[in-house]
C-alpha positions as CSV (number, residue, x, y, z in Angstrom):
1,X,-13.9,-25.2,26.8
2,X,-13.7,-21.7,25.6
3,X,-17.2,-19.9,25.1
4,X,-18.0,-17.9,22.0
5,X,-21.7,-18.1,22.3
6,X,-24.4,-19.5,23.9
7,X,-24.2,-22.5,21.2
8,X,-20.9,-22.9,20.3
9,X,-17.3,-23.1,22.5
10,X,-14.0,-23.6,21.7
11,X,-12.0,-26.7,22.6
12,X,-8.8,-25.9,24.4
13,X,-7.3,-29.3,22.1
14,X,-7.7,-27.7,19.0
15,X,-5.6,-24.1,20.2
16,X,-1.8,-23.7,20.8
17,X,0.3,-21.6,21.7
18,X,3.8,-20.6,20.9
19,X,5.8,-17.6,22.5
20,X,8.2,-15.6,20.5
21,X,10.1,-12.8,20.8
22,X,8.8,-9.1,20.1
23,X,9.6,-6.3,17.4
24,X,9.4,-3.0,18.4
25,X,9.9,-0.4,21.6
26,X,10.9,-2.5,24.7
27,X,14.4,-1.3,25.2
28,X,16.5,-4.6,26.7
29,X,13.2,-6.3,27.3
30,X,12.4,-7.1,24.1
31,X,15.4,-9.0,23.2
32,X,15.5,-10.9,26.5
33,X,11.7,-12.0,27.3
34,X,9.5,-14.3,24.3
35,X,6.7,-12.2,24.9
36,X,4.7,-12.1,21.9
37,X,2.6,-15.2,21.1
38,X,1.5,-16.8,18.4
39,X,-2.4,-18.4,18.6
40,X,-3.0,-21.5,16.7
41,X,-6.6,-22.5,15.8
42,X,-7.3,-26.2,13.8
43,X,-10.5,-25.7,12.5
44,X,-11.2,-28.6,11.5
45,X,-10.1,-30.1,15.0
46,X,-12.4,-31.4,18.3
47,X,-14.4,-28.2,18.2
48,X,-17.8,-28.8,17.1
49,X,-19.0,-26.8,14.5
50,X,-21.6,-26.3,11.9
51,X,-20.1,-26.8,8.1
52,X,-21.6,-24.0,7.3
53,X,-20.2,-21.7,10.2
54,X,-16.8,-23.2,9.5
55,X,-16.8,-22.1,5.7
56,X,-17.7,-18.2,6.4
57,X,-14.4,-18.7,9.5
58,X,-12.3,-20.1,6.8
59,X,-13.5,-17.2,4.6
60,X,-13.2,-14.5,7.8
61,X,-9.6,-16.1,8.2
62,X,-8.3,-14.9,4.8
63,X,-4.6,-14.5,5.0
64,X,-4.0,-16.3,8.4
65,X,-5.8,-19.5,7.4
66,X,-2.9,-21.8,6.5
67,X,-3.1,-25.3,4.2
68,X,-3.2,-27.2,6.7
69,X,-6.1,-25.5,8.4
70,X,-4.8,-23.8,11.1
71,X,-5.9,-20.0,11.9
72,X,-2.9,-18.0,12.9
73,X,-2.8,-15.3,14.9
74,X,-0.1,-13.3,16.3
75,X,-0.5,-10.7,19.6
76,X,2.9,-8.7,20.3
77,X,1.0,-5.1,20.9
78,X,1.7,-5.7,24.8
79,X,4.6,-6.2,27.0
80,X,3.2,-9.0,29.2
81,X,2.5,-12.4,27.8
82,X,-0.3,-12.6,29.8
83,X,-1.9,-9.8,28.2
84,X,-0.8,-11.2,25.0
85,X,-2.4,-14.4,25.3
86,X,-5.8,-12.9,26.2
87,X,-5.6,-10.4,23.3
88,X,-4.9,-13.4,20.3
89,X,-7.6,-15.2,23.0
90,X,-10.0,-12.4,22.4
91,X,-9.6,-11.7,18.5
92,X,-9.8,-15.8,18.1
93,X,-13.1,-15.4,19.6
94,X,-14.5,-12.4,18.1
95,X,-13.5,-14.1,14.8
96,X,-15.7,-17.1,15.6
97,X,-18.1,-15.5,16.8
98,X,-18.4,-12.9,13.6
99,X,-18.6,-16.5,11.5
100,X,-21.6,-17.4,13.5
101,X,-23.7,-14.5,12.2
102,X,-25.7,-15.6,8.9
103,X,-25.3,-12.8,6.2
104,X,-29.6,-12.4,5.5
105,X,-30.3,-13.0,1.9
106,X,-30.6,-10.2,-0.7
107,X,-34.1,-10.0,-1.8
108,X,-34.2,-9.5,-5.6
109,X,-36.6,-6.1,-6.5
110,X,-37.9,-5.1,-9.6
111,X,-37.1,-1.1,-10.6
112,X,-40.4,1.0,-10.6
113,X,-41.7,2.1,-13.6
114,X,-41.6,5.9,-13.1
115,X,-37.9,5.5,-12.2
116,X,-37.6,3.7,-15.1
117,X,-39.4,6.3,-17.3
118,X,-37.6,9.4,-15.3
119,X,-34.4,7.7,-16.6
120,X,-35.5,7.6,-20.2
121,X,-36.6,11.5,-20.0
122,X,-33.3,12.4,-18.9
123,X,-31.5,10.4,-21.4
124,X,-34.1,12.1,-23.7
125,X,-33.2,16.0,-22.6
126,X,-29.8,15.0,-22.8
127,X,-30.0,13.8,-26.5
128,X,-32.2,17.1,-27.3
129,X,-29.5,19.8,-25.5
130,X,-26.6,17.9,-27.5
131,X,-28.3,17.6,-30.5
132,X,-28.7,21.8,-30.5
133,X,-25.1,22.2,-30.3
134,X,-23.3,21.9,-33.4
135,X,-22.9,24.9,-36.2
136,X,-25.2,27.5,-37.0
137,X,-26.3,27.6,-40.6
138,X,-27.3,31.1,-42.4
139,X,-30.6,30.4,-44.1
140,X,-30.3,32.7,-46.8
């Protein structure tokens, strides 16, 4: 088990892990060694999870949430695997554990009155200073 908080851990069934190879610097290394890994997370797998914490992950996921329910996520910043792993490791985590914090509820408040009426006055100034543009008439 992998712990996210003091509630909730991961279950090592429901994560795997593929090595691939690396774009970017790394001279010969790169196209010799699978060092970059891709981190798969079924959601809906062993872990044990509250409905409601798995919705906002799904939601978190965007993009690397696949149909079939898997979270992807790809680490190749490094040049070790081993750093690799623990870096998708780390974000899977901080994911989850992000999806664990309830948003608080807006609270609905009313607009004050003297905002309200402030408002109105400048709407009303406004209406008098473009209402004294306009042509001047000779009152002969």
């Amino acid at each position: 088990m992998i712990p996210v908080t003091a509630s909730l851990a991961l279950d090592e069934r429901d994560l795997e892990e593929r090595f691939i190879r690396a774009s970017g610097p790394g001279g010969q290394n790169v196209n010799k060694v699978s060092t970059a890994v891709e981190l798969r997370f079924n959601v809906n797998g062993h872990t044990e999870m509250a409905d409601d914490v798995r919705a906002r992950l799904e939601r978190l996921a965007g993009r690397r949430l696949t149909l079939e329910g898997e979270i992807v996520i790809r680490a190749d910043e490094h040049r070790t695997q081993d750093r690799n792993r623990s870096e998708a490791l780390a974000r899977l985590v901080d994911l989850v554990e992000r999806a664990t914090h309830r948003p608080k509820p807006r609270v609905k408040t009313k607009v004050p009155r003297a905002v309200k009426q402030k408002r109105l006055d400048g709407k009303s100034r406004r209406g008098d200073v473009k209402s004294k543009r306009g042509k001047v008439r000779d009152h002969d």
